[in-house]
N, CA, C and O atoms as CSV, one atom per row, in Angstrom:
chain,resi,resn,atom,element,x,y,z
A,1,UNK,N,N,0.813,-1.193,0.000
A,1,UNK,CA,C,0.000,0.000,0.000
A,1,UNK,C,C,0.858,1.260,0.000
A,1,UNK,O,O,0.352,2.202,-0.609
A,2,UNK,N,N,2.225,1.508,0.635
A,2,UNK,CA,C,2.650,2.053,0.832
A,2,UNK,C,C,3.490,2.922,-0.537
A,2,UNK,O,O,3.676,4.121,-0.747
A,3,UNK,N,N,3.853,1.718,-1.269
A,3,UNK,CA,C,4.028,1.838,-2.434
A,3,UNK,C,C,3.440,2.641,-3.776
A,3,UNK,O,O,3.971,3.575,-4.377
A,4,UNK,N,N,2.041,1.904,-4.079
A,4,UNK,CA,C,1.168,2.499,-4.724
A,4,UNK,C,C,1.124,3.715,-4.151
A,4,UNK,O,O,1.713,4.496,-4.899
A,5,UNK,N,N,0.648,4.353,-3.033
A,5,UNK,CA,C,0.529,5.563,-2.599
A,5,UNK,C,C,1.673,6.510,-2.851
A,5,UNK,O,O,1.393,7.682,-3.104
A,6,UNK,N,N,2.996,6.107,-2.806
A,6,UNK,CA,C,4.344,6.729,-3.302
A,6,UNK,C,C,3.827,7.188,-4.625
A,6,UNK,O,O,3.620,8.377,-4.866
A,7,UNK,N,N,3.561,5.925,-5.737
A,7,UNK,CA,C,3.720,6.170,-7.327
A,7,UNK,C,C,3.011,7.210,-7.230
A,7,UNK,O,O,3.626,8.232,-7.534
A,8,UNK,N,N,1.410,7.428,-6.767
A,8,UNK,CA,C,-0.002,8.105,-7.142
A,8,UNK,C,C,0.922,9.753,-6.481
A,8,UNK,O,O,0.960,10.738,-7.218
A,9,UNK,N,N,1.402,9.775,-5.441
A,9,UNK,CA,C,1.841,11.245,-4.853
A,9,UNK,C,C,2.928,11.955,-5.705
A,9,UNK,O,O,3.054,13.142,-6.005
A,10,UNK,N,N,3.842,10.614,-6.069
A,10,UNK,CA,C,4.823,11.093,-6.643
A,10,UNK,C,C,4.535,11.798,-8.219
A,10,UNK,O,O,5.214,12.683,-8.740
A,11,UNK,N,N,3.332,11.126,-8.789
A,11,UNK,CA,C,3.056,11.354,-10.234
A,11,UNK,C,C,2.421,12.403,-9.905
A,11,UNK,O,O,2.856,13.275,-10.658
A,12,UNK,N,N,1.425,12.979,-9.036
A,12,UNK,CA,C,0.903,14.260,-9.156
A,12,UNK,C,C,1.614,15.411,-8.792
A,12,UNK,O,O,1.341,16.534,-9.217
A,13,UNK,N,N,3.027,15.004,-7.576
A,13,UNK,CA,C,3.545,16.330,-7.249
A,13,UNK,C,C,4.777,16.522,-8.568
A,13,UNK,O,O,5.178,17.682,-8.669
A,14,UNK,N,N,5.295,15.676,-9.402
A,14,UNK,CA,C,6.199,15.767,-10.480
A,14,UNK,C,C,5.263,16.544,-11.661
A,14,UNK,O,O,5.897,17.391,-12.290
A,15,UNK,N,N,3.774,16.366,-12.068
A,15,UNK,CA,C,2.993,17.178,-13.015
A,15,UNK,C,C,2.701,18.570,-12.664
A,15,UNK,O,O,2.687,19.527,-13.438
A,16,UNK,N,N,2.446,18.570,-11.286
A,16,UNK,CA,C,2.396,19.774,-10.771
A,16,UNK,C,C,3.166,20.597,-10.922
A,16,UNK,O,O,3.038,21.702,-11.448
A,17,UNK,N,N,4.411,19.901,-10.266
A,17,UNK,CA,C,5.785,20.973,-10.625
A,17,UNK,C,C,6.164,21.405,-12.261
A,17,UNK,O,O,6.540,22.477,-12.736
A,18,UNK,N,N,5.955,20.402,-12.732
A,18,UNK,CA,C,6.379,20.795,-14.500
A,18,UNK,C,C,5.256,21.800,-14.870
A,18,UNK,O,O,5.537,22.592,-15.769
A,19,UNK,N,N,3.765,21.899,-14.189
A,19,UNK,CA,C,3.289,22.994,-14.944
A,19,UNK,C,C,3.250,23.982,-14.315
A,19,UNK,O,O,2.828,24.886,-15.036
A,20,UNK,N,N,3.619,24.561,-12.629
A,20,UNK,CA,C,3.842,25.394,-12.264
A,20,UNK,C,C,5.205,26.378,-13.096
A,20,UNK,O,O,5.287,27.600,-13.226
A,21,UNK,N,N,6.311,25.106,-13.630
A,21,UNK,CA,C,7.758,25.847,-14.524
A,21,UNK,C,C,7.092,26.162,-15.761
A,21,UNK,O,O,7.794,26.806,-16.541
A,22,UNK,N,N,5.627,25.811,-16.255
A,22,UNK,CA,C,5.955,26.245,-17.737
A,22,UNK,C,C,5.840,25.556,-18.610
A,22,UNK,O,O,5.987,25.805,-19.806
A,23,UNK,N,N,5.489,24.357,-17.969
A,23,UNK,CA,C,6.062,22.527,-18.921
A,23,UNK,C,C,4.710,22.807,-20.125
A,23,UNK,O,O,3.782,23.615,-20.141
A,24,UNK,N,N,5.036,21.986,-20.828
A,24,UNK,CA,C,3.695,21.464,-21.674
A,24,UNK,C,C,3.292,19.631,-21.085
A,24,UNK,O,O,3.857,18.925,-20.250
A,25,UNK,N,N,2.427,19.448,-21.724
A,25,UNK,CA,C,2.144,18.226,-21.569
A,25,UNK,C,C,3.143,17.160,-21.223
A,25,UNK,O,O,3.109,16.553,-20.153
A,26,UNK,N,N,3.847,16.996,-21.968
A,26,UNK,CA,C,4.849,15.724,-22.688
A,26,UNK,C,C,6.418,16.535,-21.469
A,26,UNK,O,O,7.538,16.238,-21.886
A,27,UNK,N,N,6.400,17.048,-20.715
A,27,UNK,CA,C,7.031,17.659,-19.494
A,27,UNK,C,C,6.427,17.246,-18.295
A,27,UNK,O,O,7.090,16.756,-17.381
A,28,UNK,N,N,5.053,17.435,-18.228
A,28,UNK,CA,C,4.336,16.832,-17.158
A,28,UNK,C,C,4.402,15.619,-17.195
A,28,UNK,O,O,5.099,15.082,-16.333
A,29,UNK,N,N,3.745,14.815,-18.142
A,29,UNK,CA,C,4.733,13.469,-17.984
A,29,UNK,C,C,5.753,12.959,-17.614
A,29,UNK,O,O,5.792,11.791,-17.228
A,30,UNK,N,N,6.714,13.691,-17.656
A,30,UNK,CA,C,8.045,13.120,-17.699
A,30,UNK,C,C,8.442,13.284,-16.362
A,30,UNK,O,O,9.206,12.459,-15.861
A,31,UNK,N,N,7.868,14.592,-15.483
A,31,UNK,CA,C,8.448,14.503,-14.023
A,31,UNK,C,C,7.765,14.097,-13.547
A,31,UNK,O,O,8.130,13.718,-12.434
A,32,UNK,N,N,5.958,13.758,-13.972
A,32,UNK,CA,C,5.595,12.718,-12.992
A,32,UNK,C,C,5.897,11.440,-13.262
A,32,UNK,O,O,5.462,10.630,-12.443
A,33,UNK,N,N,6.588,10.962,-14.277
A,33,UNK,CA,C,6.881,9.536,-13.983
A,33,UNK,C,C,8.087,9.328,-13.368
A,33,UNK,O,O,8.173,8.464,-12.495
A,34,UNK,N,N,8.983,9.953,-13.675
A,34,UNK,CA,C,10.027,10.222,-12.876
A,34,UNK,C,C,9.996,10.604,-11.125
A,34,UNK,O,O,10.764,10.100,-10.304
A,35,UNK,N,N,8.946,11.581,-10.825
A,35,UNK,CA,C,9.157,11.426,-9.583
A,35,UNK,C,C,8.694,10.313,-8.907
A,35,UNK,O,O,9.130,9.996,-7.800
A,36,UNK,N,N,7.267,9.293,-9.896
A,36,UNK,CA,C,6.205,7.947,-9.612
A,36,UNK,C,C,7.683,7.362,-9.175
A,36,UNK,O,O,7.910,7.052,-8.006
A,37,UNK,N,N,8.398,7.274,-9.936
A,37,UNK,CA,C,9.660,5.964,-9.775
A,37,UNK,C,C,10.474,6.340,-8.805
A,37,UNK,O,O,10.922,5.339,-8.246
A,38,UNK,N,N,10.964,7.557,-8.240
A,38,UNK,CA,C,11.416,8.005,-6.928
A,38,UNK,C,C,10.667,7.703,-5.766
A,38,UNK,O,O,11.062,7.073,-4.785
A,39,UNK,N,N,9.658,8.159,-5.941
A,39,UNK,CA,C,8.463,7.903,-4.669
A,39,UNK,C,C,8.081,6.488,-4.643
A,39,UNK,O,O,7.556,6.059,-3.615
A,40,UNK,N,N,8.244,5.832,-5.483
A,40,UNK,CA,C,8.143,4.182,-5.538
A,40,UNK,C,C,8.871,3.518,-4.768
A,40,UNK,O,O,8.502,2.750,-3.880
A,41,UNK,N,N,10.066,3.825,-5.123
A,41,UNK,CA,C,11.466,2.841,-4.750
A,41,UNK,C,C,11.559,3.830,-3.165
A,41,UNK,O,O,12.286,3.097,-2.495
A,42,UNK,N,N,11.263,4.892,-2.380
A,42,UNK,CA,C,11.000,5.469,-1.416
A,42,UNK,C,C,10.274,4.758,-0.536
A,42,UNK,O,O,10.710,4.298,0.520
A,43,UNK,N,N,8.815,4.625,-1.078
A,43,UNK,CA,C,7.745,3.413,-0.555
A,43,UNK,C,C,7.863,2.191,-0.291
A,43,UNK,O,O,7.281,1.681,0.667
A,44,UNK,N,N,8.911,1.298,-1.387
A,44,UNK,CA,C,9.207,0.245,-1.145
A,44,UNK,C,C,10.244,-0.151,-0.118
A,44,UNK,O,O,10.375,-1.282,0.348
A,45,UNK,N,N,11.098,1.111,0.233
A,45,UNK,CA,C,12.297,0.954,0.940
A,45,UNK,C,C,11.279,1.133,2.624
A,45,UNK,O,O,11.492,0.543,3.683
A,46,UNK,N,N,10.545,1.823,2.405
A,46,UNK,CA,C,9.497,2.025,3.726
A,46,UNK,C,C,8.976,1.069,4.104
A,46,UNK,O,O,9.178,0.716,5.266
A,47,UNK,N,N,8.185,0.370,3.316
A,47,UNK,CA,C,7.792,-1.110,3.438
A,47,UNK,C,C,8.379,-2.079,3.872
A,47,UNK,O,O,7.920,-2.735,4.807
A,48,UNK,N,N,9.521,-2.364,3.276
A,48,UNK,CA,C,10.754,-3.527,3.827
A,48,UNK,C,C,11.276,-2.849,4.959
A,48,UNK,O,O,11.701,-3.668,5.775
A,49,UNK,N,N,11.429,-1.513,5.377
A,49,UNK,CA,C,12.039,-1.252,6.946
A,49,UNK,C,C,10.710,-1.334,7.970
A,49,UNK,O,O,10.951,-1.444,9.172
A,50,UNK,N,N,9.505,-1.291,7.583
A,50,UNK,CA,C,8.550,-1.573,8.556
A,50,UNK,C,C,8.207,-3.086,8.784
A,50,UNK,O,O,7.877,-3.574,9.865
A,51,UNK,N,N,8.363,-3.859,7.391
A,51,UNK,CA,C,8.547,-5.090,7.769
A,51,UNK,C,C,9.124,-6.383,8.619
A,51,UNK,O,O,8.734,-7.487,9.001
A,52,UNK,N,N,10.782,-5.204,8.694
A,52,UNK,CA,C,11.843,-5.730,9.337
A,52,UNK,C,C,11.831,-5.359,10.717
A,52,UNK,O,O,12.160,-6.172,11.581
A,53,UNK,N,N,11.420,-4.010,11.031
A,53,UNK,CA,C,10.909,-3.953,12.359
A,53,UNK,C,C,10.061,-4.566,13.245
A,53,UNK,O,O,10.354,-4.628,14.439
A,54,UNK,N,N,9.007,-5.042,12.790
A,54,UNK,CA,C,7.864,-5.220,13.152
A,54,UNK,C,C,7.712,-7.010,13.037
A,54,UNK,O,O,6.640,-7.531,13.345
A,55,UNK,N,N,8.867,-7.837,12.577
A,55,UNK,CA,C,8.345,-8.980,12.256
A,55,UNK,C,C,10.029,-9.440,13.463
A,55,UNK,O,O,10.311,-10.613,13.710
């Protein structure tokens, strides 16, 4: 869960930012998938340290 929730935050605050700079479309894309895959691998690293704690 933690994960998915990374991709979904990460893809809207990376579109956001590209059209607050100015971006066009095909810009907004690109930093929200880019930040989806930051905030992903973020989430997943969250996941496996709550796992490891907790088990």
């Amino acid at each position: 869960m933690i994960v998915i929730a990374g991709v979904l935050l990460g893809a809207l605050i990376g579109a956001v930012k590209a059209r607050k700079r100015g971006g066009n479309t095909m810009d907004m894309l690109q930093y929200g998938a880019v930040h989806a895959i930051i905030f992903g691998i973020l989430g997943l690293l969250a996941t496996i340290l709550t796992h490891r704690v907790l088990a």
